[in-house]
Phi, psi and omega in degrees: 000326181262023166262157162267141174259157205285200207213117164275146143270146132322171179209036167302130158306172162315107207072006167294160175300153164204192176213320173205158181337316179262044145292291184255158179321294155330352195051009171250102174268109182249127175292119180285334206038033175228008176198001204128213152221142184238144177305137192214180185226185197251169199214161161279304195200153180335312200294335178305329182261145186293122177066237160251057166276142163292146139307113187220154180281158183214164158230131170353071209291127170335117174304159194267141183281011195241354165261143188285142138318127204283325166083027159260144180265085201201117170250165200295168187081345188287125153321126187223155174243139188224149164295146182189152183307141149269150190248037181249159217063009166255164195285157173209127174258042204149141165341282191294358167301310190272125159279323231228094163063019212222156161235157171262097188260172179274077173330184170241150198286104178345325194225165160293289178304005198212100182275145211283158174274135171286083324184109168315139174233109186260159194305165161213178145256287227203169204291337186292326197296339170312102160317158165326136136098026179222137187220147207281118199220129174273154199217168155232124182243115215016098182068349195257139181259156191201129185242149212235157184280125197241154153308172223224032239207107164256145193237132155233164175265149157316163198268333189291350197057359184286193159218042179251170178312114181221000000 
């Protein structure tokens, strides 16, 4: 008579797809608004998280009426640290495109004619924090410096004005 019953989850792993909190093992569903939501857990600091994924603060979001309770003991608004995609290198069209600690930059262009597509850059320290072929470059934004995951990339022109091989 004096038992309780437990709150079931799911048992999507960590980056799995989900739809709401009790989907995954962690009770955490974060909506990316580029795929869906995928499952993520709560963290102290970057190293807590897969790969060069971020930490980041959040705050505890209001269930959705169409999710069951995940059954974390967290009411909405309480602060929290989460795990969350690094975006950098996926396309953007605009600021608001990178959600998770990122801006939407320009690379620089390959060709004189040939304009580059614009690209998530997430916060960094240092080259680890980076996928392959991108490395943490300080950037300034109205006055402020920052450093961002950048292509890894130097371009020069010809000595010829060409774009043929030189």
């Amino acid at each position: 008579d004096d038992c309780t019953q437990g709150v079931a989850r799911g048992d999507a792993a960590y980056g799995d797809p989900c739809r709401c909190g009790n989907d995954c093992a962690s009770g955490l569903c974060l909506e990316s608004g580029r795929d869906g939501g995928r499952c993520t857990a709560l963290c102290d600091d970057r190293d807590d998280c897969d790969g060069i994924d971020l930490c980041l603060d959040a705050n505890y979001p209001a269930r959705s009426p169409d999710c069951p309770d995940p059954g974390l003991d967290f009411a909405v608004g309480d602060p929290i640290r989460l795990c969350a995609p690094n975006e950098t290198g996926l396309d953007c069209g605009g600021r608001n495109q990178c959600r998770f600690d990122a801006a939407c930059l320009t690379p620089p262009a390959p060709l004189p004619h040939v304009p580059p597509n614009e690209l998530c850059g997430a916060a960094c320290e240092v080259d680890a924090h980076c996928p392959t072929g991108y490395r943490c470059d300080p950037i300034q934004v109205n006055g402020q410096g920052f450093n961002l995951c950048q292509p890894a990339v130097e371009i020069f022109a010809c000595a010829d004005g060409s774009n043929e091989t030189c």
